[in-house]
C-alpha positions as a printed NumPy array, in Angstrom:
array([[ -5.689,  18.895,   2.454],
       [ -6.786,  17.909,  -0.996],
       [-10.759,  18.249,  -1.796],
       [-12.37 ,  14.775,  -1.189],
       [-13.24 ,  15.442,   2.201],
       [-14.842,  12.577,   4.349],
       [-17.509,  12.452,   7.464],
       [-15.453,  13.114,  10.429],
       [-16.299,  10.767,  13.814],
       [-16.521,  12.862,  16.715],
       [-16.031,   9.894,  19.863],
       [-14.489,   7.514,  20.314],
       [-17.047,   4.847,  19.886],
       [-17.462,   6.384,  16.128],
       [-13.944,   5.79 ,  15.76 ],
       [-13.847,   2.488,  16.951],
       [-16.71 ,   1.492,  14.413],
       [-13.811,   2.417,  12.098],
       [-10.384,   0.181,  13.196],
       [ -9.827,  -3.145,  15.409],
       [ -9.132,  -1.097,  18.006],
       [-11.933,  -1.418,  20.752],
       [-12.564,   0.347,  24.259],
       [ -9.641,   2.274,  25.874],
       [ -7.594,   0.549,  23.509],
       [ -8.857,   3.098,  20.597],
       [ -6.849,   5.584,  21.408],
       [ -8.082,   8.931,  19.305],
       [-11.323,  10.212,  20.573],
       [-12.304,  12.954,  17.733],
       [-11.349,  13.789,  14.049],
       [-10.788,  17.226,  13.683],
       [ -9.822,  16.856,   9.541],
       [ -9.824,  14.628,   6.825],
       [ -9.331,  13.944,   3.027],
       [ -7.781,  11.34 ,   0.942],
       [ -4.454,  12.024,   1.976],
       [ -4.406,  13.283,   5.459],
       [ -5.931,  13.081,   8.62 ],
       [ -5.986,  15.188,  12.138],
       [ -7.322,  13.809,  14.999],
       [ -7.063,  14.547,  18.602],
       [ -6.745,  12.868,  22.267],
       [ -7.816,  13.917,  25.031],
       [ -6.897,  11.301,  27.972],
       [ -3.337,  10.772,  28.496],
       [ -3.185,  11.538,  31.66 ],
       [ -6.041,   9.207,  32.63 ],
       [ -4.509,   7.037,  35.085],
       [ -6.317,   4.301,  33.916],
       [ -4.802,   4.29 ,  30.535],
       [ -4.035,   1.3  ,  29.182],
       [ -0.846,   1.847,  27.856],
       [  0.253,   3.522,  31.28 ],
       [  2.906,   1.115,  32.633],
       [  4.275,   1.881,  36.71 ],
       [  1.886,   5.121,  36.533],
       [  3.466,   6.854,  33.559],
       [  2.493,   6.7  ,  29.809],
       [  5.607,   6.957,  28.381],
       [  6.335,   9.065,  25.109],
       [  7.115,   5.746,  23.342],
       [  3.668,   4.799,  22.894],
       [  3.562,   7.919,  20.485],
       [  4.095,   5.653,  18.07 ],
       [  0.678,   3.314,  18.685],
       [ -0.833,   7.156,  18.498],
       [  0.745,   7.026,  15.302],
       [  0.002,   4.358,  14.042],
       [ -4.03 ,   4.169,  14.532],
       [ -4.025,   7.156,  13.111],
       [ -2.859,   4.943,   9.968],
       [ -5.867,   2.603,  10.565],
       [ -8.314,   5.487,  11.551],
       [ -7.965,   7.232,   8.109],
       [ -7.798,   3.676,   6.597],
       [-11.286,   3.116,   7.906],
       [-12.649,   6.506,   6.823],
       [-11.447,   6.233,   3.466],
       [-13.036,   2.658,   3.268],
       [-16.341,   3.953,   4.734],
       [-16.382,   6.954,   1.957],
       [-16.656,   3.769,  -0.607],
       [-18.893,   1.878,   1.302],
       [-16.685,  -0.609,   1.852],
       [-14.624,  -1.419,   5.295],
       [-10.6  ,  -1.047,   5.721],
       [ -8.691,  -3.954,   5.251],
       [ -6.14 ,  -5.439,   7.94 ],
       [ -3.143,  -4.069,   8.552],
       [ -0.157,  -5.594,  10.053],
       [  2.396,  -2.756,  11.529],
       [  5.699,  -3.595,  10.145],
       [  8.513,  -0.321,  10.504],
       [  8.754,   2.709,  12.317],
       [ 11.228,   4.55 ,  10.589],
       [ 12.915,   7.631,  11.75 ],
       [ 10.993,   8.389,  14.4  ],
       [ 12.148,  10.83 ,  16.89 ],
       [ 10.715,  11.453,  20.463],
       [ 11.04 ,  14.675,  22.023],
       [ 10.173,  13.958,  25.919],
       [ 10.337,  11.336,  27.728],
       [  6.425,  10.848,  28.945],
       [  3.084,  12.319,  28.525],
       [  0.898,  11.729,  31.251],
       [  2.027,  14.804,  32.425],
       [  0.461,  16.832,  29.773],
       [ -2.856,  18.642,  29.835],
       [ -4.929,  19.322,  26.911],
       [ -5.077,  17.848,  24.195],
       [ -2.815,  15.683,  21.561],
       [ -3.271,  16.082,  18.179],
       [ -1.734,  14.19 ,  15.222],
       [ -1.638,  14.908,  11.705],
       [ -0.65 ,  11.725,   9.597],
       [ -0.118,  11.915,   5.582],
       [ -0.154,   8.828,   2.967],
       [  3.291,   8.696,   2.161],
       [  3.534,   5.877,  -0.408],
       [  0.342,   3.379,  -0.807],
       [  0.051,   0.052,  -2.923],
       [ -2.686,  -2.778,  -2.987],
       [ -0.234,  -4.361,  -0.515],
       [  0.62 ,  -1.606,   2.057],
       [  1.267,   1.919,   2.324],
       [  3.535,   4.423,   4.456],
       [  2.714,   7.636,   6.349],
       [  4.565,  10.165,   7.677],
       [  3.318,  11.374,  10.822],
       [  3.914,  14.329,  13.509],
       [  2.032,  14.452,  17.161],
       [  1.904,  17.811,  18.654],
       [  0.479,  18.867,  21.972],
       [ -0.4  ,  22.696,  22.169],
       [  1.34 ,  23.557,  19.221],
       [  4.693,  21.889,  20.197],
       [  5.911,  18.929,  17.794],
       [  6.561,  16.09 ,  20.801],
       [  7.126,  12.761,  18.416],
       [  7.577,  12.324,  14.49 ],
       [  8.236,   9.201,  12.263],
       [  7.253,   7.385,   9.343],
       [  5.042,   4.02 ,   9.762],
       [  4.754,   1.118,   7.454],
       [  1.802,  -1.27 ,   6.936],
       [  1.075,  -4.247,   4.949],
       [ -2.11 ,  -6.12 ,   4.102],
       [ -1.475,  -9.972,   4.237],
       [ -3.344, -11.599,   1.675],
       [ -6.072, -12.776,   1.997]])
């Protein structure tokens, strides 16, 4: 990680002060790292049955990719805060190789954490590559895409 280090939420609610995101529907619940560039955060309640993404009582490994990207819009809003200001909206528009490797998670303990990077970044939009691991084991991967509409 590069030097600029920024003030690191540890809840959820902190987070959610950060993003659009609100309630259950935040869905990273402490920020282990961050700098300009990159951001690690962690999860802790995928196996909550009461999930909201869970759909016919699984959480599918597809929704790795929400995971993915508010991790986008988490370091968005830190970065923002660091300047005083507040993150901008985003509008998700690609997932680009992105590769899934199970099936579900609500069948794993512990936690998940996810390391996203700023890829490419204009005034418009950006791109970030990130990687979700739980206990050291890379379980989904991609590349995201936002743009800010204008406005």
């Amino acid at each position: 990680m590069s030097d600029a280090v920024l003030d690191l939420p540890q809840s959820r609610e902190a987070i959610a002060r950060l993003v659009p995101h609100q309630g259950r529907m935040c869905l990273w619940q402490r920020v282990v790292a961050a700098d300009d560039r990159r951001i690690v955060l962690q999860a802790f309640d995928q196996s909550d049955g009461a999930h909201p993404l869970r759909h016919r009582d699984r959480l599918h490994a597809v929704h790795l990719c929400e995971y993915g990207a508010q991790a986008m819009a988490v370091h968005g809003g830190l970065r923002a805060a660091a300047t005083g200001g507040a993150a901008r909206p985003g509008l998700l528009v690609a997932l680009r190789g992105v590769t899934l490797h199970r099936d579900r998670i609500d069948d794993l303990d512990g936690a998940l954490e996810c390391e996203a990077e700023v890829l490419v970044e204009s005034g418009t939009g950006g791109q970030y590559g990130f990687v979700i691991r739980h206990a050291g084991t890379v379980i989904a991967e991609g590349r995201a895409a936002v743009v800010h509409p204008p406005g």
